[in-house]
C-alpha positions as CSV (number, residue, x, y, z in Angstrom):
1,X,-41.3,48.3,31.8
2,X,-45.2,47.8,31.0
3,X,-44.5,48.0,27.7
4,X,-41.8,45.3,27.4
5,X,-42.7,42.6,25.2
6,X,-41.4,38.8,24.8
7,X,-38.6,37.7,23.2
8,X,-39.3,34.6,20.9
9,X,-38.2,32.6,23.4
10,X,-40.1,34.0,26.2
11,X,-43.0,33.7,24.2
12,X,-42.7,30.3,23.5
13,X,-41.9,29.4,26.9
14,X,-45.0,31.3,28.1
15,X,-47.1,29.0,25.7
16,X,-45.2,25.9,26.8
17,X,-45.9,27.1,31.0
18,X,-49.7,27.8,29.9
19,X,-49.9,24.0,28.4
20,X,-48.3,22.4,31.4
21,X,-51.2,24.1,33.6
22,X,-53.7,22.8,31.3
23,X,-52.1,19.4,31.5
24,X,-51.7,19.4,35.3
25,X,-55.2,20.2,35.5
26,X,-56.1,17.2,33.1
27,X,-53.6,14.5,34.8
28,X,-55.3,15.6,38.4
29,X,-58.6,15.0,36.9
30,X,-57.9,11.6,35.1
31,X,-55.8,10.9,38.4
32,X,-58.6,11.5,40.3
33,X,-61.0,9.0,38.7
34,X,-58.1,6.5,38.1
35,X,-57.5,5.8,41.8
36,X,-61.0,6.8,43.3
37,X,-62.6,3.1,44.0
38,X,-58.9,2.7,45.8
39,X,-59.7,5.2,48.2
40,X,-57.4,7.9,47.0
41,X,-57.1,11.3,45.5
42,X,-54.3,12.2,42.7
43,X,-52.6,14.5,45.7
44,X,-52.4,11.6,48.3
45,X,-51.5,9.4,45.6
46,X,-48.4,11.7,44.7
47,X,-47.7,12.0,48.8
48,X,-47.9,8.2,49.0
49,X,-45.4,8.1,45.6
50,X,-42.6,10.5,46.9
51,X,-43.1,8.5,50.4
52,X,-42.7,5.4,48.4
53,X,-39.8,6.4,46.3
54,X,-37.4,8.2,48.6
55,X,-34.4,6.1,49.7
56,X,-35.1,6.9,52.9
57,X,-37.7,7.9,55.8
58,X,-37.9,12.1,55.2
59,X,-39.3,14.7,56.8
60,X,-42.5,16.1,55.3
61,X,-40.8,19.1,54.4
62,X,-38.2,17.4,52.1
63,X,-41.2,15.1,50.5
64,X,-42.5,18.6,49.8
65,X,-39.9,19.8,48.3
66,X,-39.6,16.9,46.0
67,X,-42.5,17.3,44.6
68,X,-42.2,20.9,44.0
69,X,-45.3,21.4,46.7
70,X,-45.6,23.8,50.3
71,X,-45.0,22.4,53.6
72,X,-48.3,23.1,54.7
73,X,-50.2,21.6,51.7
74,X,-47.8,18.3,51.9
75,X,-48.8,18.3,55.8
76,X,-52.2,18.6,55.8
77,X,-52.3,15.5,53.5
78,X,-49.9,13.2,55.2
79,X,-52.1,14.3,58.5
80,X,-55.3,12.5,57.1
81,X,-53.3,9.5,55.4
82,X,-52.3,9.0,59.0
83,X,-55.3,9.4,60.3
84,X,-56.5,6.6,57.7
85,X,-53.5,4.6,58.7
86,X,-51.9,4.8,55.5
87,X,-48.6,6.3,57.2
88,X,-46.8,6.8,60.4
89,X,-44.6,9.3,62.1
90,X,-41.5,7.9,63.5
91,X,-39.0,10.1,65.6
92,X,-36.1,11.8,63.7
93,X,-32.8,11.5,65.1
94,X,-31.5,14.8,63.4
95,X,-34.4,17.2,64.3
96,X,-36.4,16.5,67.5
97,X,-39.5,18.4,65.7
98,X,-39.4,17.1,62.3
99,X,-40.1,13.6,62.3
100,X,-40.2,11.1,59.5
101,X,-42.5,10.4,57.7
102,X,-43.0,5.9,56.7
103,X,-45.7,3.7,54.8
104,X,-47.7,1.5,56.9
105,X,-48.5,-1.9,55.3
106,X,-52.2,-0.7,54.2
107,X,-50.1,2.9,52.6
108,X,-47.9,0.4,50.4
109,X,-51.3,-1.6,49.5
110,X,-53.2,1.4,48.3
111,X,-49.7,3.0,46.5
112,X,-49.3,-0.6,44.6
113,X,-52.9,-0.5,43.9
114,X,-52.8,2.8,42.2
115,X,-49.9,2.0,40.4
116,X,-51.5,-1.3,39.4
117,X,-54.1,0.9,37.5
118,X,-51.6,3.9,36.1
119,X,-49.7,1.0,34.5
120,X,-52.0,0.2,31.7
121,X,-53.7,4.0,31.9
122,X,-50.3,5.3,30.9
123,X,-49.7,2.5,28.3
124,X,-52.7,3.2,26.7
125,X,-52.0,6.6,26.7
126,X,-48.6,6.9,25.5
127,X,-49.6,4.8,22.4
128,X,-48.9,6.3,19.4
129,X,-46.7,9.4,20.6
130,X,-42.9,9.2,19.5
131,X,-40.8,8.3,22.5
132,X,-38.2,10.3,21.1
133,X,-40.3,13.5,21.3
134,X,-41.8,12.8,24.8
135,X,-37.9,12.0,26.3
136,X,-36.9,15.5,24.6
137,X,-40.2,16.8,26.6
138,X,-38.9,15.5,29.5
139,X,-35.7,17.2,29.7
140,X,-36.7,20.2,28.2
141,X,-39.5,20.2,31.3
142,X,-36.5,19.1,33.5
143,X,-34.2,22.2,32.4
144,X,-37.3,24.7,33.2
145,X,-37.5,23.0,36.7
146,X,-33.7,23.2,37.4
147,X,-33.8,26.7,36.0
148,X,-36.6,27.9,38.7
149,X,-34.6,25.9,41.4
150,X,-31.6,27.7,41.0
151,X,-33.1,30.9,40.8
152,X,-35.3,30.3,44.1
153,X,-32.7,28.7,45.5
154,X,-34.5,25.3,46.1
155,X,-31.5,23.3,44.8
């Protein structure tokens, strides 16, 4: 089998994964300086956004599954933004170990700050590139995710 090569399309999507990594690494980066004087890094930022966008208090590992991330990597950050008072644990009626995980005030003040400054960063950004092209991205990025859902079973 060492000597099995790509199809077309396996090729292609190898290019396409290799991209997304250099993006990731980019949009952490940019992240990282957007929301710095706010006190925040682009992983608590993303904690603070899946805390502030589920419908619901969630466990920490349901945020991390959201956002495609380990238990222990989505714990160790919601452990210093409580420590910073950004969020609280609350109990958890269904599991007596897992609690839930809720914004304090001053975690909604620094998630509205940072989204105060992605606003116009993404704007500016997205200038000039064909909405039509970046919606197809999406979905084509959103069929690749559902794809390696179903076959780790995370769905």
């Amino acid at each position: 089998m060492a000597d099995e090569k790509h199809s077309p399309g396996g090729a292609a999507l190898t290019e396409l994964v290799l991209e997304v990594f250099r993006l990731n690494g980019r949009l952490l980066s940019a992240g990282d300086k957007l929301v710095a004087d706010a006190g925040l890094t682009s992983a608590r930022w993303q904690v603070l956004g899946a805390i502030h966008y589920a419908s619901e208090p969630q466990t920490v590992s349901w945020l991390a599954r959201s956002m495609g991330l380990t238990r222990q990597a989505v714990q160790r950050i919601v452990n210093e933004l409580e420590v910073e008072g950004l969020i609280a644990f609350k109990a958890n009626p269904a599991h007596r170990r897992a609690q839930l995980v809720t914004l304090k005030r001053r975690g909604r003040a620094a998630y509205a700050a940072a989204d105060r400054r992605q606003t116009p960063w993404i704007n500016a950004l997205a200038n000039g590139l064909d909405r039509a092209e970046v919606e197809q991205a999406l979905s084509l990025l959103g069929a690749v995710r559902s794809r390696l859902e179903s076959a780790n079973g995370d769905d």
